[in-house]
C-alpha positions as CSV (number, residue, x, y, z in Angstrom):
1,X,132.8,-80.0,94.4
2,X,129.1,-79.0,96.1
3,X,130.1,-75.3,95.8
4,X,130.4,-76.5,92.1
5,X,127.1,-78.4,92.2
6,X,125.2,-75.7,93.8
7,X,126.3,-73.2,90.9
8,X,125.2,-75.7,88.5
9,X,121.9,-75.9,89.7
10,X,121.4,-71.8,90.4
11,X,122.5,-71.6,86.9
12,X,120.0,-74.3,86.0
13,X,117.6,-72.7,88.2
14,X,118.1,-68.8,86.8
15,X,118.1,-70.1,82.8
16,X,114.4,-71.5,83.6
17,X,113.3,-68.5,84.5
18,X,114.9,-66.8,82.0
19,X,113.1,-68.8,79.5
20,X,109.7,-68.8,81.3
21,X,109.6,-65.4,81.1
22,X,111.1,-64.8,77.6
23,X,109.4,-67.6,75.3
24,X,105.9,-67.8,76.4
25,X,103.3,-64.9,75.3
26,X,103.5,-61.7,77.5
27,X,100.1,-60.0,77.2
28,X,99.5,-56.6,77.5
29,X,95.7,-54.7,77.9
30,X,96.0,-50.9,77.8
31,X,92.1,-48.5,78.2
32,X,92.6,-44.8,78.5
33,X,90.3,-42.4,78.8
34,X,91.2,-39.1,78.8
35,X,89.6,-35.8,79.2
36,X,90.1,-32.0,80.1
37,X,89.6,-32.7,83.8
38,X,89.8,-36.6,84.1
39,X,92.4,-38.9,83.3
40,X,91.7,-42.7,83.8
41,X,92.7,-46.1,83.0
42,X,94.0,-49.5,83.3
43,X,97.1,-51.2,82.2
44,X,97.6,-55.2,82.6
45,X,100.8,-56.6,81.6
46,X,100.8,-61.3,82.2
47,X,104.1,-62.9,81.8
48,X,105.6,-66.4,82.1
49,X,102.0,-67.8,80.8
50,X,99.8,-65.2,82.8
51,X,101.2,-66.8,86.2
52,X,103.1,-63.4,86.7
53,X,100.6,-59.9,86.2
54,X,100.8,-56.5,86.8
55,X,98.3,-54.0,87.3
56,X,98.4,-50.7,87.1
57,X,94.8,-48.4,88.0
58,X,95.1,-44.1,86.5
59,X,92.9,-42.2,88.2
60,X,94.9,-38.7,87.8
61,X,97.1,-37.8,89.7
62,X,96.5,-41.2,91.9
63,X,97.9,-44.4,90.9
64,X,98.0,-47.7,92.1
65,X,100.5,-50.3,91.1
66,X,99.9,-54.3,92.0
67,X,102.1,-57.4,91.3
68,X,100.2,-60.6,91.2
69,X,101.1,-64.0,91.4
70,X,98.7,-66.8,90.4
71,X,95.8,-64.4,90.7
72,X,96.9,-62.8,94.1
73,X,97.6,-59.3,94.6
74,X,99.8,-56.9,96.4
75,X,100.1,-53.4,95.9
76,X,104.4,-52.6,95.6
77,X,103.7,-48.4,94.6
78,X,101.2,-45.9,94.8
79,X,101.4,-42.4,93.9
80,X,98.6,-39.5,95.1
81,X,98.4,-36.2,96.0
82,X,100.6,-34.7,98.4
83,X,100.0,-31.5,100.6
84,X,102.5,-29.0,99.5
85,X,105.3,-28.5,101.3
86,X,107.4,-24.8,101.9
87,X,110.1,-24.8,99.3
88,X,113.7,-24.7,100.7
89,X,116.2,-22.2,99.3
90,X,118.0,-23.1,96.8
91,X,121.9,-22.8,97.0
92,X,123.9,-22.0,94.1
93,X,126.1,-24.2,92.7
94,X,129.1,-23.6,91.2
95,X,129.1,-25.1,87.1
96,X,130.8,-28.1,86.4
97,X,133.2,-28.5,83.3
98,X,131.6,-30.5,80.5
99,X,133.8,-33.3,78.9
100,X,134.1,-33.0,75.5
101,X,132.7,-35.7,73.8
102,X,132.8,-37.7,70.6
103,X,130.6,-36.6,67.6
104,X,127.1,-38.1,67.2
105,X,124.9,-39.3,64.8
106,X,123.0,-36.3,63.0
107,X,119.4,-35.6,63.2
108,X,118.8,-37.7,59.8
109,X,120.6,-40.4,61.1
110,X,118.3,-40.3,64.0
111,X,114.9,-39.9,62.5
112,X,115.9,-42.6,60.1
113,X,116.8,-44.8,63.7
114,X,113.8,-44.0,64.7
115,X,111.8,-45.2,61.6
116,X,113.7,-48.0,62.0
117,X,112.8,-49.1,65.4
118,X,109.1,-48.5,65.0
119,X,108.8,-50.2,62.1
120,X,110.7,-53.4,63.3
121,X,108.7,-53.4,67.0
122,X,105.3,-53.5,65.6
123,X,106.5,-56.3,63.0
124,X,107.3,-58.0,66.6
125,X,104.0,-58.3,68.4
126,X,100.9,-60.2,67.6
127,X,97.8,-56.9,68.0
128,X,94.3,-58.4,68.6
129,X,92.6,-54.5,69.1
130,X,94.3,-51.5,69.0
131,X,91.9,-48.5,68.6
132,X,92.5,-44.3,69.9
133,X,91.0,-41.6,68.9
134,X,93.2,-38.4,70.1
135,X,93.3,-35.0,69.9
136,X,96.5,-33.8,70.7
137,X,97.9,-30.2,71.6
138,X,101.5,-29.2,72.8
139,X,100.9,-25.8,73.2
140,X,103.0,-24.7,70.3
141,X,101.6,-24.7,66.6
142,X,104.9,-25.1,64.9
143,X,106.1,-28.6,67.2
144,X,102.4,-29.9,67.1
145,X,102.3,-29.5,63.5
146,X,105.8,-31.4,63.4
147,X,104.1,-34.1,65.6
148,X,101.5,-34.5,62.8
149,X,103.5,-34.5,60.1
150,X,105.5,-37.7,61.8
151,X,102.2,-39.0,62.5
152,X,100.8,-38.9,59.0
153,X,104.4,-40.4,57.7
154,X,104.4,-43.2,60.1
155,X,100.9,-44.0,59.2
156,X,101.3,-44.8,55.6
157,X,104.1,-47.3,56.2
158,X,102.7,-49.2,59.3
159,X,99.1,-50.6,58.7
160,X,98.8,-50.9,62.6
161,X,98.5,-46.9,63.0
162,X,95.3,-47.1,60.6
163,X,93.1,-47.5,63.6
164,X,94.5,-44.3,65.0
165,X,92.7,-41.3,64.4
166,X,94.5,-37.9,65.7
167,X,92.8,-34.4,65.6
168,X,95.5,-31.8,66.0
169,X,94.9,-28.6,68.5
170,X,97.2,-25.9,67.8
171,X,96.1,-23.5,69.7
172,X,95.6,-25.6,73.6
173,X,98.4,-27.4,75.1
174,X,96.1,-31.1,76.0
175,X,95.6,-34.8,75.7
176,X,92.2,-35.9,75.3
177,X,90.4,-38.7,73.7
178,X,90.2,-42.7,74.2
179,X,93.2,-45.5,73.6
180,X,92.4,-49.1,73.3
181,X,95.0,-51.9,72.9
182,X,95.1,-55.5,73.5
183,X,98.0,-57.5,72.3
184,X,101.2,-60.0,72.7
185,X,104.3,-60.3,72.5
186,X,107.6,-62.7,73.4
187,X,110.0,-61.3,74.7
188,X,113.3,-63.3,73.1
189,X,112.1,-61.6,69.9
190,X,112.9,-58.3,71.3
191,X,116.5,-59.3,71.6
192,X,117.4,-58.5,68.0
193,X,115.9,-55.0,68.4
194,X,117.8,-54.3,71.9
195,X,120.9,-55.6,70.1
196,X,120.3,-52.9,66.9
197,X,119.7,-50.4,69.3
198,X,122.7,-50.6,71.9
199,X,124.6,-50.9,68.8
200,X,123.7,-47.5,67.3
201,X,123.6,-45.8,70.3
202,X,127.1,-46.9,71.0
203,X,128.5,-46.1,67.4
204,X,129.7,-43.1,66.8
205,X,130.7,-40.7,63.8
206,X,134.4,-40.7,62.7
């Protein structure tokens, strides 16, 4: 009986958090500022009413990850640059047999997925400022001008890509230019969207 008590009240215990983090607003801040030789930023995410924050600080290739709780701060990962070390040889190893598997979707059933998902996740959050201005190169003119043709089709259905302005390169492989974004978002209304996608992803053709 206080083995079954004491489930009852971790139960309790875990469905408040569960809803303190998944009703109230989650905000989200995202600057970027990108260049040929630098690459900074900041990224702030608040949950559970802004009593739960993370921080994360770009200053490529260093970055610095903090968790905070009620405004204090604790750094839990940090990335820099490394010395580099001798590389070991490699061994060979033998190939493995590949299971056959079932048939998938095709790849208009998966740009049309993905249409799908954008479109319903920016119906979900509430934007006060979203602003970039990009110039984008991937080193390839034929993939970079498939990257802008997405681009240019996403843009005409979702008003919220109108603040984005992107220059294409095709003949340098870089990322430069400025992203701004400031919105929220609760979390429970993400469920519907994690539900569609587990659902295709687990479908498969007959």
């Amino acid at each position: 009986m206080i083995l079954l008590k004491i489930f009852l009240i971790l139960l309790g215990i875990l469905i408040l958090l569960l809803l303190t983090l998944l009703v109230p607003k989650t905000w989200l801040t995202l600057t970027l500022h990108l260049t040929d030789k630098d690459k900074t930023g900041i990224a702030k995410i608040q949950l559970a009413g802004k009593l739960i924050s993370g921080l994360m600080t770009i200053d490529w290739p260093d970055i610095n990850a903090r968790l905070g709780i009620c405004g204090l701060y604790f750094t839990v990962w940090r990335k820099g640059t490394k010395p580099t070390a001798e590389k070991k040889p490699t061994q060979l190893k033998r190939p493995q047999k590949t299971k056959a598997k079932g048939v998938k979707h095709t790849s208009v059933e998966w740009v049309a997925f993905g249409k799908t998902v954008i479109r319903r996740f920016f119906d979900i959050p509430h934007i006060e400022r979203f602003n970039a201005d990009l110039t984008i190169g991937l080193g390839n003119p034929a993939t970079t001008g498939l990257l802008m043709g997405a681009y240019f089709n996403l843009r005409q259905t979702l008003t919220v890509l109108q603040s984005i302005r992107v220059t294409p390169d095709f003949i340098n492989k870089k990322i430069t230019g400025e992203i701004e974004f400031c919105g929220s978002i609760r979390l429970i209304n993400i469920i519907p969207l994690i539900i569609f996608i587990l659902r295709f992803l687990w479908s498969k053709k007959k």
